[in-house]
SEMAR-173214 format. One record per atom (N, C-alpha, C, O): residue number from 1; x, y, z; residue in three letters. Coordinates in Angstrom, 2 decimals, m for minus. Layout:
N
guvo:u:v:w:nuro
NUM:X:Y:Z:ALA
...
This chain:
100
guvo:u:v:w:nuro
1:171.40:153.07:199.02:UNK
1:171.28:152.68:197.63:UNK
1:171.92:151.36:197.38:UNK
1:172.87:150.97:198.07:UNK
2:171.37:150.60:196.31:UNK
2:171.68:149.59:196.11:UNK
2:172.53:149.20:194.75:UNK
2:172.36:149.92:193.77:UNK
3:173.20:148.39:194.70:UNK
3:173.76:147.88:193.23:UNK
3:173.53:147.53:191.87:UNK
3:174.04:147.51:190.74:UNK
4:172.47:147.23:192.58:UNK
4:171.98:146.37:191.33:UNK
4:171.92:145.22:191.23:UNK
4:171.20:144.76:190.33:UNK
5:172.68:144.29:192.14:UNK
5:173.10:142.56:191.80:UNK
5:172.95:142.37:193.43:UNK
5:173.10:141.25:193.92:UNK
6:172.67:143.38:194.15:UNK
6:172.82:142.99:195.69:UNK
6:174.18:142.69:196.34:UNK
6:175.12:142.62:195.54:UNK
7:174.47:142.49:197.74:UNK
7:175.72:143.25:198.16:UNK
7:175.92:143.79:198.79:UNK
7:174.93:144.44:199.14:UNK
8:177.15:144.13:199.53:UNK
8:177.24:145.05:200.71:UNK
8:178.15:146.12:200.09:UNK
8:179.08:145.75:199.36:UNK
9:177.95:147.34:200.31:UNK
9:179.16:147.93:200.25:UNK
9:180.30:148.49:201.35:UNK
9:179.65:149.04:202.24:UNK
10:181.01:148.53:201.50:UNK
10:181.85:148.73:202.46:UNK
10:182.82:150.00:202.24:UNK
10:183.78:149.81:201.49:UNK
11:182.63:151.61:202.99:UNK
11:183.90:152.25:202.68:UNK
11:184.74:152.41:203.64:UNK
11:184.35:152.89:204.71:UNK
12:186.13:152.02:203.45:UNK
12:186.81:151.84:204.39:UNK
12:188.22:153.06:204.34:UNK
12:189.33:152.79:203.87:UNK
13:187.88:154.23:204.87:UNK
13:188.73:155.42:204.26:UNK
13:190.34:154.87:205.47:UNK
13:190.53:154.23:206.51:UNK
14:191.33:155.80:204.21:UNK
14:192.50:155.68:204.65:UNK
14:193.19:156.01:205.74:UNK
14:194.42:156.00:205.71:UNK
15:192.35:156.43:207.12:UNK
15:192.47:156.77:208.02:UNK
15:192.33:155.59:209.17:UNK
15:191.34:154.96:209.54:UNK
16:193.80:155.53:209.64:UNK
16:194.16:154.30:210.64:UNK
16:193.42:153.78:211.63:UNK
16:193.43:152.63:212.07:UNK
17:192.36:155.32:212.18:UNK
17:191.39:154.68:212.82:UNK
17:189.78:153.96:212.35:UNK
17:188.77:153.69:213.00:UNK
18:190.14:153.83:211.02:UNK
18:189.15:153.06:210.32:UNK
18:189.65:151.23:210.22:UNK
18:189.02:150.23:209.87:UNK
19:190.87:151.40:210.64:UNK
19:191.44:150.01:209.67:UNK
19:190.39:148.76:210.87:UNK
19:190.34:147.60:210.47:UNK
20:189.77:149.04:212.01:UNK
20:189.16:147.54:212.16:UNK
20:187.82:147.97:211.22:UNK
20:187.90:147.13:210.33:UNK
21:186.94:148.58:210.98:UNK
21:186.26:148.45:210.65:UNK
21:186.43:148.14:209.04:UNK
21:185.52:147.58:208.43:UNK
22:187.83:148.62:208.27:UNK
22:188.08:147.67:207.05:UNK
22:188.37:146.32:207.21:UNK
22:187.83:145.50:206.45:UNK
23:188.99:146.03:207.91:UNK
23:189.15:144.06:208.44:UNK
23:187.68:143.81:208.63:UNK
23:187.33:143.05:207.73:UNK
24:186.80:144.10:209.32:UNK
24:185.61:143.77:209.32:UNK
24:184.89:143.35:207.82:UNK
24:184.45:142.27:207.42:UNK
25:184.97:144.69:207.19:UNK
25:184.24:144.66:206.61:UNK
25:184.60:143.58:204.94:UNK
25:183.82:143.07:204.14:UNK
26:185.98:143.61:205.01:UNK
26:186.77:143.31:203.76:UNK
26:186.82:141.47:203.95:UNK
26:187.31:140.71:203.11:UNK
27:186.08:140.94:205.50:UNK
27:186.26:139.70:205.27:UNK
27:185.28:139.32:204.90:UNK
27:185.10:138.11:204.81:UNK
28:184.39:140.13:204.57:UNK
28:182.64:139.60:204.10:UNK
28:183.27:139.96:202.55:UNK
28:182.50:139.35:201.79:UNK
29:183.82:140.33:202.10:UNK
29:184.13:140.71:200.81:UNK
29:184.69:139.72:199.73:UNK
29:185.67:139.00:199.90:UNK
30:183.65:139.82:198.22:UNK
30:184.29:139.06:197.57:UNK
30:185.18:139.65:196.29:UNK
30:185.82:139.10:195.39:UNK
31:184.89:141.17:196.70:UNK
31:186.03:141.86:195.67:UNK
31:186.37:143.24:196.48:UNK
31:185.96:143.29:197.64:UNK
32:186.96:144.17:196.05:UNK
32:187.34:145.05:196.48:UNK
32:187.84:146.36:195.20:UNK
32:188.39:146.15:194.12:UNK
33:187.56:147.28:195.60:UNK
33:188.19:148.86:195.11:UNK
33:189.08:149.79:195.69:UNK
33:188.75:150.79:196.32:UNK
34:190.19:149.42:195.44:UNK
34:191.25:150.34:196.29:UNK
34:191.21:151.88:195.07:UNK
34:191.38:151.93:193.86:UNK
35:190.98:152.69:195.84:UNK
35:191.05:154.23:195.24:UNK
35:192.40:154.77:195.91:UNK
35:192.61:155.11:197.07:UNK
36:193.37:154.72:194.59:UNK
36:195.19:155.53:195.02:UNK
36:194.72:156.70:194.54:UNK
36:193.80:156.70:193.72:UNK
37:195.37:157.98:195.05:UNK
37:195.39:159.00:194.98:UNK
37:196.99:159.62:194.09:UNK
37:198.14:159.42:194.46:UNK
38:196.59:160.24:193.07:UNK
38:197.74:160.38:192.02:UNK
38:198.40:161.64:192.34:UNK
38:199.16:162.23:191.56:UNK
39:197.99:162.14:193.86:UNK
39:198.43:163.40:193.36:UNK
39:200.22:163.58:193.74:UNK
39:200.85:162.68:194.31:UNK
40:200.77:164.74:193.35:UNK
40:202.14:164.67:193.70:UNK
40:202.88:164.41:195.25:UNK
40:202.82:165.25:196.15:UNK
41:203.27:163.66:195.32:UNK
41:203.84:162.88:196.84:UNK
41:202.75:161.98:197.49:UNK
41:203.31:161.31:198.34:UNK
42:201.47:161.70:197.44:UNK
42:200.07:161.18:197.79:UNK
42:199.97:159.82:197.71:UNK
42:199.30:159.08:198.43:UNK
43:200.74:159.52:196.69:UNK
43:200.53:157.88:195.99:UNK
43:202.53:157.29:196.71:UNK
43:202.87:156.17:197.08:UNK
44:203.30:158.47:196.65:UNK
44:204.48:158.01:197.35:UNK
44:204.31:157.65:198.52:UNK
44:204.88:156.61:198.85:UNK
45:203.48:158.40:199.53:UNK
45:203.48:158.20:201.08:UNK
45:202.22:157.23:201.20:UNK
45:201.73:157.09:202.32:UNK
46:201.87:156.79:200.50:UNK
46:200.48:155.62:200.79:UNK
46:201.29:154.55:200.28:UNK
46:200.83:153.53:200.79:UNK
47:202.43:154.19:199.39:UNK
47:202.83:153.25:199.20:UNK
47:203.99:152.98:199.92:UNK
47:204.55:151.90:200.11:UNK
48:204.27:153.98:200.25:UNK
48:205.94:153.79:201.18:UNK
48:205.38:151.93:201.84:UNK
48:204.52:151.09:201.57:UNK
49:206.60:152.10:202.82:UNK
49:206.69:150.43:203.34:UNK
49:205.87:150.48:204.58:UNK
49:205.31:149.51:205.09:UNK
50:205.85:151.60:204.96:UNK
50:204.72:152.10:206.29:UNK
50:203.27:152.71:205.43:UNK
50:202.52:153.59:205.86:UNK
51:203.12:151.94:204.03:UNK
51:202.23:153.12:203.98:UNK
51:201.15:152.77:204.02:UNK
51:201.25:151.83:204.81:UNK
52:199.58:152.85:203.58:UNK
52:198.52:152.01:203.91:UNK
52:198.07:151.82:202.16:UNK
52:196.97:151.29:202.01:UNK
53:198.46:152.02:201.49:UNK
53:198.14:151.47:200.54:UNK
53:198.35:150.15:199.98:UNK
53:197.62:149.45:199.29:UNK
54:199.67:149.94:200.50:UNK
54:200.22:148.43:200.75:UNK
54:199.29:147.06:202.10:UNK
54:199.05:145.86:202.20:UNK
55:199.04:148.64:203.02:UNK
55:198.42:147.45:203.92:UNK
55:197.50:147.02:203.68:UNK
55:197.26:145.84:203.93:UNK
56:196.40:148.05:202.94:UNK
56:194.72:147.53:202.53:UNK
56:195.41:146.46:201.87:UNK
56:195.15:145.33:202.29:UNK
57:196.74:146.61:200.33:UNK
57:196.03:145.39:199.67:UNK
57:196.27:144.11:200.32:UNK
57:195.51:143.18:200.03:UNK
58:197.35:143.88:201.27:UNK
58:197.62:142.75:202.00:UNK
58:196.57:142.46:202.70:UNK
58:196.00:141.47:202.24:UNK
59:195.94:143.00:203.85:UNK
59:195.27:142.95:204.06:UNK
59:193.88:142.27:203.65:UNK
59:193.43:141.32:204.29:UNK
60:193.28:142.80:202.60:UNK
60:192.32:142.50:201.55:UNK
60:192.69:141.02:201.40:UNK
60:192.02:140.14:201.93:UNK
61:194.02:140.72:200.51:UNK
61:194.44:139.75:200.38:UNK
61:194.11:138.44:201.02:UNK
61:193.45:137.47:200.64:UNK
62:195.08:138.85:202.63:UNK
62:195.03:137.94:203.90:UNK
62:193.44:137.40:204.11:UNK
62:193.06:136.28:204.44:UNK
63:192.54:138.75:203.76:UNK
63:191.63:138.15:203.92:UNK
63:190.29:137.49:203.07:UNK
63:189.06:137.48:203.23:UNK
64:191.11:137.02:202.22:UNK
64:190.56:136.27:201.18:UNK
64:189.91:137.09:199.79:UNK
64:189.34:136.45:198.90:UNK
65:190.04:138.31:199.75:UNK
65:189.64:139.08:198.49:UNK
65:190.74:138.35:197.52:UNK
65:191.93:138.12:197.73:UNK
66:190.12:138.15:196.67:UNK
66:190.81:138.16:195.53:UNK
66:191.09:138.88:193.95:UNK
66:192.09:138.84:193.23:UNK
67:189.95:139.45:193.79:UNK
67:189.62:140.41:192.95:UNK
67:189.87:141.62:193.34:UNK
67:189.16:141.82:194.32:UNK
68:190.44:142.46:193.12:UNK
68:190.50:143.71:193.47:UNK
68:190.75:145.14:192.16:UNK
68:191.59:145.14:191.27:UNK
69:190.01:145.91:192.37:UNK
69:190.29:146.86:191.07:UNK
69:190.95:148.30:191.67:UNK
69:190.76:148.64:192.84:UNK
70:191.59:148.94:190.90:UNK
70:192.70:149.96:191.46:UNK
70:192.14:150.76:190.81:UNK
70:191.94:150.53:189.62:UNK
71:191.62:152.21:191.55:UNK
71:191.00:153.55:190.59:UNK
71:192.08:154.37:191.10:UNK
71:192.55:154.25:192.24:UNK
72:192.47:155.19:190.22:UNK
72:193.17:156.32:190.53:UNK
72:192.49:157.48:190.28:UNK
72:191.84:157.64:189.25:UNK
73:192.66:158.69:191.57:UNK
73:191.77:159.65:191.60:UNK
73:192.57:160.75:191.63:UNK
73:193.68:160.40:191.21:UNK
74:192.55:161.92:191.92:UNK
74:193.40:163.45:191.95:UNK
74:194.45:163.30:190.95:UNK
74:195.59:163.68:191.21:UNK
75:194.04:162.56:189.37:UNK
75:194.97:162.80:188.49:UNK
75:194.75:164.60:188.32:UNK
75:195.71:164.99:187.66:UNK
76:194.02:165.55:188.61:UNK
76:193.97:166.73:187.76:UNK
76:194.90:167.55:189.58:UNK
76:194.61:168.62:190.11:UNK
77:195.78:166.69:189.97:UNK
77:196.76:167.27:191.29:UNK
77:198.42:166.43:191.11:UNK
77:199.37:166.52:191.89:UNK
78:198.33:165.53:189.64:UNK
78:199.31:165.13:189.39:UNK
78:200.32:166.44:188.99:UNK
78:200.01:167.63:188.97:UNK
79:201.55:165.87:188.70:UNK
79:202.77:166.74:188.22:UNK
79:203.42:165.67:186.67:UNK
79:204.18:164.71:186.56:UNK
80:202.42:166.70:185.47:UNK
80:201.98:168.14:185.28:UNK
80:200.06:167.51:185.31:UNK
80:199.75:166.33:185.45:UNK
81:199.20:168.52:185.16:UNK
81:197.50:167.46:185.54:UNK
81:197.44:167.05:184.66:UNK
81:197.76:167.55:183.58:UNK
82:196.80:165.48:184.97:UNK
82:196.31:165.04:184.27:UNK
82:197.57:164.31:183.53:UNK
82:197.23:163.75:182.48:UNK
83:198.89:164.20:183.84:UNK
83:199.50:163.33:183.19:UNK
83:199.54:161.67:183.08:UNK
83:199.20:160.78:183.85:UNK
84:200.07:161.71:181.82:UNK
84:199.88:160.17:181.56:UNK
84:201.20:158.85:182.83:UNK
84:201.16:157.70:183.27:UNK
85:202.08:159.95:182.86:UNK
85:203.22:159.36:183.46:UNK
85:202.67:158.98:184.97:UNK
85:202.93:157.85:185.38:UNK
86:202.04:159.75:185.68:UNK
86:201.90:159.00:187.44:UNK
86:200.99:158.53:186.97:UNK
86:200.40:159.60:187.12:UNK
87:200.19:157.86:186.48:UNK
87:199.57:156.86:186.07:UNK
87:200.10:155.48:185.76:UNK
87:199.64:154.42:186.18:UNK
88:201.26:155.66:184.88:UNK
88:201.39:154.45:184.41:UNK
88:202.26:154.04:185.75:UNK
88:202.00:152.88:186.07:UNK
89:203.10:154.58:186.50:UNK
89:203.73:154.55:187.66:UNK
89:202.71:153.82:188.37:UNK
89:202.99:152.64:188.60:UNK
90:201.53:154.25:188.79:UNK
90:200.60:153.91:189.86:UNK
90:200.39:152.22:189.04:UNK
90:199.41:151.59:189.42:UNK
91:200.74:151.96:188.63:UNK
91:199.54:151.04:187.65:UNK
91:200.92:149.86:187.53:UNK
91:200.65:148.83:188.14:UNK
92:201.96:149.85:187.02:UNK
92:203.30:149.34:187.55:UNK
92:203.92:148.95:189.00:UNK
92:204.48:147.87:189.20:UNK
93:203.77:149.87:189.89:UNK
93:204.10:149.50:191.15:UNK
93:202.96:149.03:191.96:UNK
93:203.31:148.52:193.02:UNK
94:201.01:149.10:191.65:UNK
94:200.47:148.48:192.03:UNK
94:200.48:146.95:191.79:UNK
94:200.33:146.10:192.67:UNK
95:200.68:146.72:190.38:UNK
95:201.01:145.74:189.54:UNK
95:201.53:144.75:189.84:UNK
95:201.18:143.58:189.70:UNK
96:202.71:145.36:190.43:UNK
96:203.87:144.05:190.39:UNK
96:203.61:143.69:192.16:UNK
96:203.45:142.60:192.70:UNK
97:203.64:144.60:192.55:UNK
97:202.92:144.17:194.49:UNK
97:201.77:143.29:194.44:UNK
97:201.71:142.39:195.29:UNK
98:200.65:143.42:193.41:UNK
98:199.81:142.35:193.60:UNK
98:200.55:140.98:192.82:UNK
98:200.06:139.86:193.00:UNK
99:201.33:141.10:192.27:UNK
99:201.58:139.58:191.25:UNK
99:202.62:138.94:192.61:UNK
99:202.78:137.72:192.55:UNK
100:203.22:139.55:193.63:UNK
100:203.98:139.21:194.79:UNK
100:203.01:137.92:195.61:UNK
100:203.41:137.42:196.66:UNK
């Protein structure tokens, strides 16, 4: 399926043995969708300093994306569901890592 505007899409899941085929694919890229996962401890261990949520966006970065949009998903696995609080968390500490 297609976009609509034409395009590649690229999914590059969070699993380490995907990461050449995200370098691959993220240098043809002129934007990007990082999907964080809200659920309780999920969005801690993807952002840790080892974590890969940090690496896609560097990554991405390094390789010339510049646009990038942040979805957050398994809010209804947050603590309590569906709260407003690991949200604004996710959205703050993505925040200030991209303004770095």
């Amino acid at each position: 399926g297609g976009w609509g505007v034409g395009g590649v899409r690229i999914d590059a899941h969070g699993n380490r043995d995907f990461i050449k085929n995200m370098i691959t694919g993220t240098s043809q890229a002129d934007a990007a969708v990082l999907i964080v996962a809200a659920g309780s401890g999920e969005f801690d261990a993807g952002y840790a300093k080892t974590g890969q949520t940090r690496e896609h966006l560097l990554l991405a970065y390094t390789l010339g994306v510049k646009e990038v949009i942040i979805a957050v998903n398994k809010m209804d696995t947050s603590t309590p569901p569906y709260s407003e609080a690991p949200y604004k968390e996710i959205k703050g500490e993505v925040s200030n890592y991209l303004k770095k």
